[in-house]
C-alpha positions, 0 to 999 in steps of 0.5 A, spaced: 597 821 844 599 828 840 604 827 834 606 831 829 606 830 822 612 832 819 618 829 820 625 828 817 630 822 819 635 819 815 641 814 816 646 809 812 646 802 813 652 797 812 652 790 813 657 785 810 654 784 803 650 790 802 650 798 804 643 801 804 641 808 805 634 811 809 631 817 808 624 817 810 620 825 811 614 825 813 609 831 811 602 834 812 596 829 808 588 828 809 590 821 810 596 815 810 599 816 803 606 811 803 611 813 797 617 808 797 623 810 792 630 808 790 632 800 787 629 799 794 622 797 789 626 792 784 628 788 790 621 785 793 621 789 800 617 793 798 610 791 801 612 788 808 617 794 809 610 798 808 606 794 812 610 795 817 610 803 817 603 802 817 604 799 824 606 806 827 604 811 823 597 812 821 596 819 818 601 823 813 604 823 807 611 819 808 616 819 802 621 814 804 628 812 799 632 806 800 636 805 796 641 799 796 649 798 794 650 790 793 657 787 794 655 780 792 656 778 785 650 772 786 645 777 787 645 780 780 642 777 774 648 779 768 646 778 761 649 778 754 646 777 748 652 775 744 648 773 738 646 780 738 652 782 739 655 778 734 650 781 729 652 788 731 660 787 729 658 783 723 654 789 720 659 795 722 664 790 719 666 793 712 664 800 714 670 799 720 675 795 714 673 802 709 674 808 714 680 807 719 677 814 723 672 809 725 673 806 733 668 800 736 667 802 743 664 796 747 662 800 753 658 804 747 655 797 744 653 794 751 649 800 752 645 798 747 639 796 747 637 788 748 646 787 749 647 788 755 643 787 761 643 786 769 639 786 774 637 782 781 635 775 782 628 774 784 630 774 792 636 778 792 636 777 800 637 771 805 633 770 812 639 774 816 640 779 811 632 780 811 632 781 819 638 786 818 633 790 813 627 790 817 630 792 824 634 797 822 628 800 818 623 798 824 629 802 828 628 808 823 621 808 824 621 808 831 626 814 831 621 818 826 615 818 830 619 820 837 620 826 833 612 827 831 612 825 838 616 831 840 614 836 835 607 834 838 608 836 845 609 843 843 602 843 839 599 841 846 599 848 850 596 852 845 591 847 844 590 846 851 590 854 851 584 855 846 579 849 849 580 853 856 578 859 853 572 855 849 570 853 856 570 859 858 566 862 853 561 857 854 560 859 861 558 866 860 553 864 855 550 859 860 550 865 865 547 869 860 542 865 859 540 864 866 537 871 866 534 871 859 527 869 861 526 876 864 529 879 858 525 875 853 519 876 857 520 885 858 522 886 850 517 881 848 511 885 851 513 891 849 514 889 841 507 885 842 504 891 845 507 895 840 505 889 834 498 890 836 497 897 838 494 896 845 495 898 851 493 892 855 493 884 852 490 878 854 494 874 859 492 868 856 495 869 849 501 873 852 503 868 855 502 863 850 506 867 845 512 868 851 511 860 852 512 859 845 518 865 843 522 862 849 522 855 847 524 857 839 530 861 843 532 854 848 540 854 848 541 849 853 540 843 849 546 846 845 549 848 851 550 841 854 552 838 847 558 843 847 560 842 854 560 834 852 564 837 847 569 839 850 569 835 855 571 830 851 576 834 847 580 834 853 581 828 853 584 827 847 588 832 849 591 828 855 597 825 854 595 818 856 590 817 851 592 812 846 590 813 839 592 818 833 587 825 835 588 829 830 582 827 825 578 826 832 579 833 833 577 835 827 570 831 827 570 834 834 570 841 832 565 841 827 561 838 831 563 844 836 561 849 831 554 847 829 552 847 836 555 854 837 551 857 830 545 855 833 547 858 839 547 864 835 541 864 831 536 862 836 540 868 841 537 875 840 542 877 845 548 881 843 552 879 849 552 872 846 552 874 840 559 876 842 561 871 845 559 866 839 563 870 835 569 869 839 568 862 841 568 860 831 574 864 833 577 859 838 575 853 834 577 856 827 584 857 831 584 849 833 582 847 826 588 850 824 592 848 829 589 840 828 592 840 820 599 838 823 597 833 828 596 825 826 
C-alpha cells in the first residue's frame, strides 16, 4: 500500500461533559515520531492514545493537539491555601491602613504563586467517556491515513512510470552484452598486439588472456540481480500488498544502485556506459520520490 506521509485533519468533539478539539499533521520523517500537545498530557491518555496511533501509521512525524474543554466541576482539584493567604493580608495589613491609594485585588493575590491552584483529578474521565475519546480519535486516525492513502495513489504512476523505464534500460544492456564477447575479443587482440608489438601471438596465451578479460568484464550476475530487483519493486508497487513500501523502496534501490555501478565499472562499453548513467538517473528519481511515502 502506498501512502503518503503528509497529512492534515483536524475536528472538534462534544460530548455531555466535555468538548475536545483534534488537530492531527502529519509530516515527512526517517521514522514514526509522535508528539502530543494541548491539556490532553496532564489528563492520563496520552499513552494509550499513542499506542493506537501506532496501530495505523508506521512512518512520519505526527504532531497531534488535544485539547479538552471540561464542564464537570468533579473533575477538577480546586486548592486554596488559606494559611497562605491569610499571611499575605496579614503582612499588606498596615501598609494598606497607611495609604488609601493602596487596593487588595483578589484576583491579583490568587495568582500568586502557592495561593491558589486547580488542577484535574487523577482519572478525570469514567469508562464511557474514555469510550467517547478513543473513537472518535480512532475515527480521526482512519480519516487521516485515507488521506495518505489518497495522496499516495498519485505517487504511484510516476513511480511505476520510472521502474518501467529501469526495466527498459536493463534490457538494452542485456542485449548489449549479448554481443560483447566478439567485441571484446576484436578490441582485445589488437591492444594485446599493439602491447606486445608482434604481428602473430600465440593462440594459446591469447586465449587464456581473452578467457580471463572476459570473465572480469561478466555483467550477467549483476544483470539477473537487478532484474530480481525490479521484479520485486513491482510488487511493492501494486495495490494489494499489504505493508508500508516506502523504506523497502529505499533498501531496494540501493541495492539497485550498486548492481548498476558495477555494470558500469566492469563494462568498457560506451553504449552501456550510456545507459548506466540514465538508469542512476531513473533510481535517483525514485529516491526522491520514495521521501514521501510511509
Amino acid at each position: 500500500m502506498i501512502r503518503s506521509m503528509t497529512g492534515h485533519f483536524s475536528k472538534t468533539y462534544q460530548y455531555e461533559t466535555f468538548t475536545y478539539f483534534l488537530s492531527i499533521r502529519s509530516l515527512n520523517h526517517r521514522f514514526l515520531e509522535i508528539n502530543f500537545r494541548g491539556n490532553v498530557t496532564w489528563l492520563g491518555l496520552e499513552s494509550d492514545l499513542k499506542k493506537l496511533t501506532e496501530k495505523y501509521i508506521k512512518r512520519g512525524k505526527i504532531d497531534i493537539m488535544m485539547d479538552f474543554e471540561l464542564y464537570d466541576p468533579s473533575k477538577f482539584l480546586i486548592q486554596l491555601n488559606s494559611s497562605l493567604l491569610q499571611k499575605i493580608l496579614y503582612i499588606l495589613e498596615p501598609n494598606i491602613k497607611k495609604s488609601e491609594n493602596i487596593v487588595i485585588n483578589m484576583d491579583s493575590l490568587l495568582k500568586l504563586p502557592g495561593v491558589f491552584n486547580i488542577n484535574y483529578v487523577d482519572s478525570p474521565f469514567n469508562e464511557k467517556e474514555k469510550e467517547f475519546i478513543f473513537s472518535t480519535f480512532e475515527e480521526s486516525l482512519k480519516a487521516i491515513v485515507r488521506e495518505r492513502e489518497k495522496e499516495g495513489e498519485k505517487l504511484r504512476k510516476p513511480l511505476l512510470m520510472y521502474a518501467e523505464k529501469l526495466k527498459e534500460k536493463t534490457e538494452k544492456i542485456r542485449k548489449f552484452v549479448e554481443i560483447q564477447p566478439e567485441k571484446i575479443k576484436k578490441k582485445f587482440e589488437e591492444r594485446l598486439k599493439e602491447f606486445y608489438e608482434l604481428k602473430d601471438i600465440s593462440e594459446e596465451k591469447f586465449y587464456q588472456e581473452l578467457v580471463y578479460y572476459l570473465d572480469k568484464a561478466n555483467i550477467n550476475e549483476e544483470i539477473e540481480r537487478l532484474d530480481s530487483h525490479l521484479a520485486y519493486l513491482k510488487e511493492l508497487l501494486e495495490d494489494n500488498y499489504p505493508d508500508p513500501v516506502g523504506r523497502k523502496i529505499g533498501f531496494l534501490m540501493q541495492e539497485c544502485l550498486r548492481e548498476i555501478n558495477t555494470i558500469g565499472s566492469k563494462s568498457q562499453d560506451k553504449e552501456i556506459s550510456r545507459l548506466v548513467v540514465e538508469g542512476k538517473e531513473l533510481i535517483e528519481s525514485i529516491r526522491e520520490q520514495i521521501m514521501n511515502i510511509e
